[in-house]
C-alpha positions in Angstrom: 1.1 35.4 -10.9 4.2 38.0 -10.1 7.5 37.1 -10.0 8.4 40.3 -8.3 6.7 42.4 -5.4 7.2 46.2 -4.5 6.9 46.5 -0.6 6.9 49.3 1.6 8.1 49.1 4.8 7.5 51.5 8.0 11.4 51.5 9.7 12.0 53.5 13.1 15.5 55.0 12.0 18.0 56.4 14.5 17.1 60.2 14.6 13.7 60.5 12.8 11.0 61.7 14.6 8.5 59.3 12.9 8.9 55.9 11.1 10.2 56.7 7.0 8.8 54.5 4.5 11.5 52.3 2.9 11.0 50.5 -0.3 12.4 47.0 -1.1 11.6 45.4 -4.9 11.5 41.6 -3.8 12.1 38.7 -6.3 9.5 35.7 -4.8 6.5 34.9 -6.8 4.9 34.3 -3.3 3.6 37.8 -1.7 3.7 36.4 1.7 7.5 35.6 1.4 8.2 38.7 -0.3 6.7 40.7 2.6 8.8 39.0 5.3 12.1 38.7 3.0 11.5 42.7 3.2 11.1 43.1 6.8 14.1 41.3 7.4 15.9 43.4 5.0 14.2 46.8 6.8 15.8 45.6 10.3 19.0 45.8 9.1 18.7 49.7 8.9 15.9 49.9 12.2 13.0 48.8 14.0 10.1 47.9 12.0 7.0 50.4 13.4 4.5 48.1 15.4 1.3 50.6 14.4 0.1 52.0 11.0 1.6 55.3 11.0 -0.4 58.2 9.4 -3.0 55.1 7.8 -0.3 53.3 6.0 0.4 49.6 7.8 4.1 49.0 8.9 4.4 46.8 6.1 2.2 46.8 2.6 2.6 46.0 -0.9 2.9 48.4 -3.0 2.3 46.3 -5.7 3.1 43.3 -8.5 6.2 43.8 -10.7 5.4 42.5 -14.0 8.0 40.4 -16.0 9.1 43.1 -18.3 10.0 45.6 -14.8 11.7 43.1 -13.6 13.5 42.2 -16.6 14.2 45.5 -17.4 16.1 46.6 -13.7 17.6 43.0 -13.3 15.8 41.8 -10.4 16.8 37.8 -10.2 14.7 35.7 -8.3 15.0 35.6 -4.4 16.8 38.8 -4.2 15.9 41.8 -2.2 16.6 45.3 -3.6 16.2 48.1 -1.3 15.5 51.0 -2.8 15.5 53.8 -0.1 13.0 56.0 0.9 11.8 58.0 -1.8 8.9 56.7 -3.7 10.4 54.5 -6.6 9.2 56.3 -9.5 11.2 54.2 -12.3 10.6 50.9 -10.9 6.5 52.3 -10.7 6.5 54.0 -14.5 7.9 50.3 -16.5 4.8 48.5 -14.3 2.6 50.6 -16.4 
């Protein structure tokens, strides 16, 4: 089991034509928990998109952090990490 989770979040920003994808690194070993610990984080920048925009649902794992990731970038259990839009490359390269 993961002690970590890598979500993605659709968020309906203020001046974007289209929902961005936001990225929050969640420390709950639970998915579930993770998921809604990072839509509560996404409203505090907008409104979470209601519909899969472009095929990707509104919210969606992106996956599992492993113990060395989060060990590594100092994740601590039950926190919530946003990590903006852009695709989180380093926190995707120490999963491998």
């Amino acid at each position: 089991m993961s002690s970590g989770w890598l979500i993605g979040v659709m968020v309906e920003a203020a001046g974007e034509p289209v929902p961005v994808r936001h990225f929050f690194a969640v420390g709950h070993e639970d998915r579930a928990k993770a998921e809604w610990t990072a839509i509560d984080r996404a409203m505090l920048i907008g409104q979470v998109a209601s519909s899969p925009v472009k095929g990707l649902e509104p919210v969606h794992v992106i996956g599992a952090l492993n113990p060395k990731t989060i060990k590594s970038l100092a994740l601590k259990p039950g926190e919530v990490r946003p990590l903006g839009w852009k695709w989180p490359r380093r926190w995707l390269a120490l999963a491998e």
